[in-house]
N, C-alpha and C positions, 0 to 999 in steps of 0.2 A: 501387050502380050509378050511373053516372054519367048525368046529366039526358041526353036527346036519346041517348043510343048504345044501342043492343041489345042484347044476347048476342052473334051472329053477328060484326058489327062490330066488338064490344070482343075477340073475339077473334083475328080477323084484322088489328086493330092491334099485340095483342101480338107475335104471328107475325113482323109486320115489324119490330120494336124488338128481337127475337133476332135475325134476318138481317142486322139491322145490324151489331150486334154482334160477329158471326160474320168478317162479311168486315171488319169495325174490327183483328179478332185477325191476322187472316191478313195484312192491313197491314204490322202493327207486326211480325209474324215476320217478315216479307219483308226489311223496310228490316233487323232486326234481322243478318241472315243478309249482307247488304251487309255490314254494316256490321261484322261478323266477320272477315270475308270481305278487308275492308280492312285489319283490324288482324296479317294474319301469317296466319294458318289456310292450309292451303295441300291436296290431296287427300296422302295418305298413299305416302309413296316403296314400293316394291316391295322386298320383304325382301333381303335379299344373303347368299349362300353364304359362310364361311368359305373362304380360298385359302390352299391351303399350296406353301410354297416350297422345296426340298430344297439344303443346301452341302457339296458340291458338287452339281453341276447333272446329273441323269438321265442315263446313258450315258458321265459321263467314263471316262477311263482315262488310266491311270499319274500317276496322284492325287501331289505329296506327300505323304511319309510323314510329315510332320510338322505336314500340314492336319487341323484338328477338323471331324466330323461338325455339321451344324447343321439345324437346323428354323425357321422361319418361319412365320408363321400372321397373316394379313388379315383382319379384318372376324370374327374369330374369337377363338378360347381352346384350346391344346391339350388332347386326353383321355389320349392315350398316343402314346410313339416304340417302335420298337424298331428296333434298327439291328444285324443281325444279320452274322457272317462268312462264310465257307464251311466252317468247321466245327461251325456252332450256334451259336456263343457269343455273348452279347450284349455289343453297346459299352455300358459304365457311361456314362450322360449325367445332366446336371441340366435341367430346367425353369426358366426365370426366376419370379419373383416374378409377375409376370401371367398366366403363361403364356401368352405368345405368342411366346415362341423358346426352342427345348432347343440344348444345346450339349455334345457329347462329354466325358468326366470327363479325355482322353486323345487324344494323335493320332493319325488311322488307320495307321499305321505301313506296314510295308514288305509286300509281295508280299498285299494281300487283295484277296478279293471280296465286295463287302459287296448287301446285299439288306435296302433300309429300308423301313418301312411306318409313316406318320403318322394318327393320328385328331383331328381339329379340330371343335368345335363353333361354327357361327352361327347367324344367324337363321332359317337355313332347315333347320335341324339337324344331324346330323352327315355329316363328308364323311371320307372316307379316300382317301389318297394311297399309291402306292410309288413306289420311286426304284431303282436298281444303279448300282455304279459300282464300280472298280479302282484298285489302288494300284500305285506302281511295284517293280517285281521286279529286286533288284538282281543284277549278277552275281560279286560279292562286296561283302564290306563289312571296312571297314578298321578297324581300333582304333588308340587312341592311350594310351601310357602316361604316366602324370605321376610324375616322378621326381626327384631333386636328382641332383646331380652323382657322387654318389657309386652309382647308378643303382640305388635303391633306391626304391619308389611312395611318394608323399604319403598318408600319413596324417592326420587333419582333427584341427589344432591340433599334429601335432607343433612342436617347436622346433628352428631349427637356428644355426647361427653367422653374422654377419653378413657374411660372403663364400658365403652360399647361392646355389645359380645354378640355375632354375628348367628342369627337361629338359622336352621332347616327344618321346618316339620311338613312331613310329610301323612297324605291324609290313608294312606297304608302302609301296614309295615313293606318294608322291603332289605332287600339284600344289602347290610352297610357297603361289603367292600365293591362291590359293582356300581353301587352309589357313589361313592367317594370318590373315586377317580373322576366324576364329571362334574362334581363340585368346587371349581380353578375361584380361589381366593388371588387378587393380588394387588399390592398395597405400594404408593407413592409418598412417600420412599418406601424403596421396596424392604420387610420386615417378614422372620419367618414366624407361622402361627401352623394351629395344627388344630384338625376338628376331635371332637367328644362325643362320643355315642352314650346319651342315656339310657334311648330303649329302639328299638327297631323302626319307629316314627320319628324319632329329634335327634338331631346332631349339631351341637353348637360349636362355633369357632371360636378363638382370640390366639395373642400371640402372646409371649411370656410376661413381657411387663403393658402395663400400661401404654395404649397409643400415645404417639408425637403431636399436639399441634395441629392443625392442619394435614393429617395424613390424609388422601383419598384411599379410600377403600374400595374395589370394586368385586362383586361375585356375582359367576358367570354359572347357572345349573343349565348344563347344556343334556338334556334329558330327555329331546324328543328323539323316537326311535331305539331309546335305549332300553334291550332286552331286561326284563326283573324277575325272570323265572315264571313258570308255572303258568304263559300265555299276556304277564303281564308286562305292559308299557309304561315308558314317562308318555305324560303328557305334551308337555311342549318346552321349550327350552325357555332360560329368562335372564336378564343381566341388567343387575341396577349398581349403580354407584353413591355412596355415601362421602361425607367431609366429617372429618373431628373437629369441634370448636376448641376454644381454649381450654385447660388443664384445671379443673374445679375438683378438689379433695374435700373434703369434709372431714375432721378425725376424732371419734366423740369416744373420750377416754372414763373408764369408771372411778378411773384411780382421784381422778381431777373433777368431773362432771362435769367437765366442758366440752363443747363442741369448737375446735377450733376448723375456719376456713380457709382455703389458698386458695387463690388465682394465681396459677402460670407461676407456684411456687412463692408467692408473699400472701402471706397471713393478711387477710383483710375483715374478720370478724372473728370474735369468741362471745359464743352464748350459754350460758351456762342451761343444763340440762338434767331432767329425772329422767329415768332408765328402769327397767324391767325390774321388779321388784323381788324376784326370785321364789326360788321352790316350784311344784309340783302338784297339781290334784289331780284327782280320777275323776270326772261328772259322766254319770254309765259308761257308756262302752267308750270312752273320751281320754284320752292321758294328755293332761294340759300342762305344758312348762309356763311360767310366767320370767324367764330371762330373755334381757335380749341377747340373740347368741351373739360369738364373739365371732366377727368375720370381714369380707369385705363384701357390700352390701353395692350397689348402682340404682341412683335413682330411676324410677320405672315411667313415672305418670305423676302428675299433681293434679288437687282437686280443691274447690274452694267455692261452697262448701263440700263435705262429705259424710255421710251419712254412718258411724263405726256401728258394729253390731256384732257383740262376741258370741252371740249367736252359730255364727257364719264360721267360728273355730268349734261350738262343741260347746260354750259356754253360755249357758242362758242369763235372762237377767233376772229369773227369781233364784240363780245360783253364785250371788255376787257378781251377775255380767252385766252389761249395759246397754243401752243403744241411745245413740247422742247424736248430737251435729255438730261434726268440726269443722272449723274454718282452716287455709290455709294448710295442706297437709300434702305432704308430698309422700309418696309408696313407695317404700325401699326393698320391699320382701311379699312371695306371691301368696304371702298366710299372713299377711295382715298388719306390718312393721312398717312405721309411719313415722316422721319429723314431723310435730304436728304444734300447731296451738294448743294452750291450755294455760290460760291465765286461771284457775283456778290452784293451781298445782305451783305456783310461781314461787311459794316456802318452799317447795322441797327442791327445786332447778339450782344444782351446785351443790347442794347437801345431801341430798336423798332418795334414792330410788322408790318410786311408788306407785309404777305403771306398773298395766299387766305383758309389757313388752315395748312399746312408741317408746320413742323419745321426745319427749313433751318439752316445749321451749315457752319462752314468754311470746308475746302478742305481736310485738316488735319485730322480736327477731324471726319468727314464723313468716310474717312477712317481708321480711327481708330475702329470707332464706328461698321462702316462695319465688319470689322475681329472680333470682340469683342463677338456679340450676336449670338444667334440661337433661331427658334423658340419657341414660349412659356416665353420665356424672356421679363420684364416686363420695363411697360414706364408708370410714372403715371403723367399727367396731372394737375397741379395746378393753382390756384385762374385766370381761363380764365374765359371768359364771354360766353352768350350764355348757348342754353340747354345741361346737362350732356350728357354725353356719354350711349347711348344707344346698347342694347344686340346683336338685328343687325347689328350695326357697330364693333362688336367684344366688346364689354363691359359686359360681362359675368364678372369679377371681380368689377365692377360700384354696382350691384346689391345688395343692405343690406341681410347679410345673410338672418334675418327671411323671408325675401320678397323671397328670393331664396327657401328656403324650401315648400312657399306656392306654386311652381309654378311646384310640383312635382305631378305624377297623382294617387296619393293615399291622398291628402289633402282636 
């Protein structure tokens, strides 16, 4: 015990030397809580709901058919979409990697009623959303065929000759220029070409000369959901690719009456040939040229045999026509022009024109000629008489380019 102090005393000093103590703590917590307080702390923001966003937006109607469903999600993480039609079915969609956007696996296509419901989680747990909306109901839809000139549909990698001429027919008329911009040609190496509007249904392609070799071709009619006026749609979109084979010319001169052949630019055959025998008659309401015109002509199709009948032009056979079976005969022309057999005609092959349009070769060379080409493969026509060869009859290569360009529906 300490001299001079009591009991009473010594303990009501300690008393105060905790009280100090006490309010010493409460101090330093004070300044300490500043001093927090200065360095960032700040009171705690109020939690935030997840927002989900629905694409298209609540209540549209007549959606494109070729717009994707989509989900958005703020402040969140999606848990589930379903994006259901009016028959049940559900739209296939994916989720991103976050999940904070889903996106249809497919576009909502034509005539639905769709009825969507999202579930989103954030801080405030889960939220759920629906949406409806419509697509456009068309009041037809249109298709379009991919063809070569001989009007047969692309096949993906067929091959054809390097005078291939790329068709669109379409099974109604439609609007060229709204059409053509979804008609994307493009060509390996790449080569510019330009399309041809015959009539409101066909538009054929090529480019100014002659394909390369080995060009791929490929065309892309991206036409579903594309508006055609008047309630009308494409049908669906489509994309095939083609190869050119090697360079086969055929050049069947009148001057000479030979047909001479290139492969890939060397002369590999000369057959001599009769040719359209010339002039004109009336058979009734009929005007029959007997030339063959003067053009560039593409082989279309061969037949072996094949059944002719001038019939099928106007020409019967109790009016000097015929109907026969030809062997070996390849179509060059869509009224009836054929490289054909005819060993009866073999005196006039290099002398004498005596067809009522074919070019008639000997038996040999017919079948030679037979095995040799494939569609798209080129036959050109020289110094005959009579009117050129026209687009209808597959003369699509006849055409002066500038004239070709002018007949595109953006000129």
């Amino acid at each position: 015990m300490l001299a001079g102090i009591g009991p009473a005393a010594l303990g009501e000093r300690r008393y105060a030397v905790a009280l100090g103590r006490r309010r010493l703590l409460i101090s330093f917590a004070g300044a300490g809580g500043l001093a927090l307080a200065g360095c960032g702390l700040r009171e705690l923001a109020p939690a935030k709901p997840a927002t989900i966003r629905f694409d298209p937006p609540p209540g549209t109607h007549n959606i494109d058919a070729r717009s994707p469903g989509m989900v958005t999600v703020t402040d969140g993480t999606l848990r589930s979409v379903e994006w259901i039609d009016e028959t049940g079915r559900s739209l296939p969609g994916v989720p991103a990697p976050d999940h904070r956007t889903w996106t249809s696996a497919e576009p909502l296509g034509y005539g639905h009623a769709y009825t969507a419901k999202a579930v989103a989680h954030g801080e405030t747990g889960d939220v759920t959303a629906t949406t409806t909306c419509t697509t456009v109901q068309p009041q037809q839809l249109i298709d379009v065929s991919l063809r070569s000139a001989n009007l047969v549909e692309l096949a993906e990698n067929d091959t054809y000759g390097v005078g291939f001429v790329l068709v669109a027919h379409f099974d109604e008329p439609v609007d060229r220029a709204a059409v053509e911009r979804h008609l994307k040609v493009t060509t390996q190496p790449a080569v510019t070409g330009a399309w041809y509007w015959l009539d409101d249904h066909n538009a054929h392609w090529r480019p100014e000369h002659y394909h390369a070799p080995g060009t791929r071709i490929t065309i892309a009619a991206e036409l579903f959901g594309l508006a055609l006026g008047e309630g009308r749609y494409g049908l669906r979109d489509q994309r095939v690719s083609v190869v050119i084979g090697p360079a086969h010319v055929a050049i069947a001169d009148d001057d000479t009456k030979q047909i001479e052949v290139f492969d890939n630019g060397n002369l590999v055959r000369t057959m001599p040939t009769s040719m359209g025998k010339g002039g004109t008659a009336a058979v009734g309401s009929n005007y029959l040229s007997f030339w063959t015109r003067p053009g560039i002509y593409t082989v279309l199709d061969r037949n072996d045999p094949v059944i002719m009948d001038s019939a099928s032009y106007g020409l019967p056979t109790n009016s000097g026509g015929y109907r026969t079976s030809i062997n070996h005969a390849v179509r060059i022309s869509h009224d009836g022009i054929f490289v054909h057999e005819l060993a009866a005609s073999m005196w006039a092959q290099g002398n004498t024109n005596v067809s009522h349009g074919c070019l008639n070769i000997s038996p040999d060379d017919a079948a030679w000629f037979y095995d040799f080409v494939i569609p798209g493969d080129v036959v050109e026509v020289r110094n005959t008489g009579g009117d050129p060869l026209d687009i209808w009859q597959n003369g699509d290569w006849s055409i002066p380019w500038s004239d070709w360009l002018r007949g595109g529906a953006h000129t």
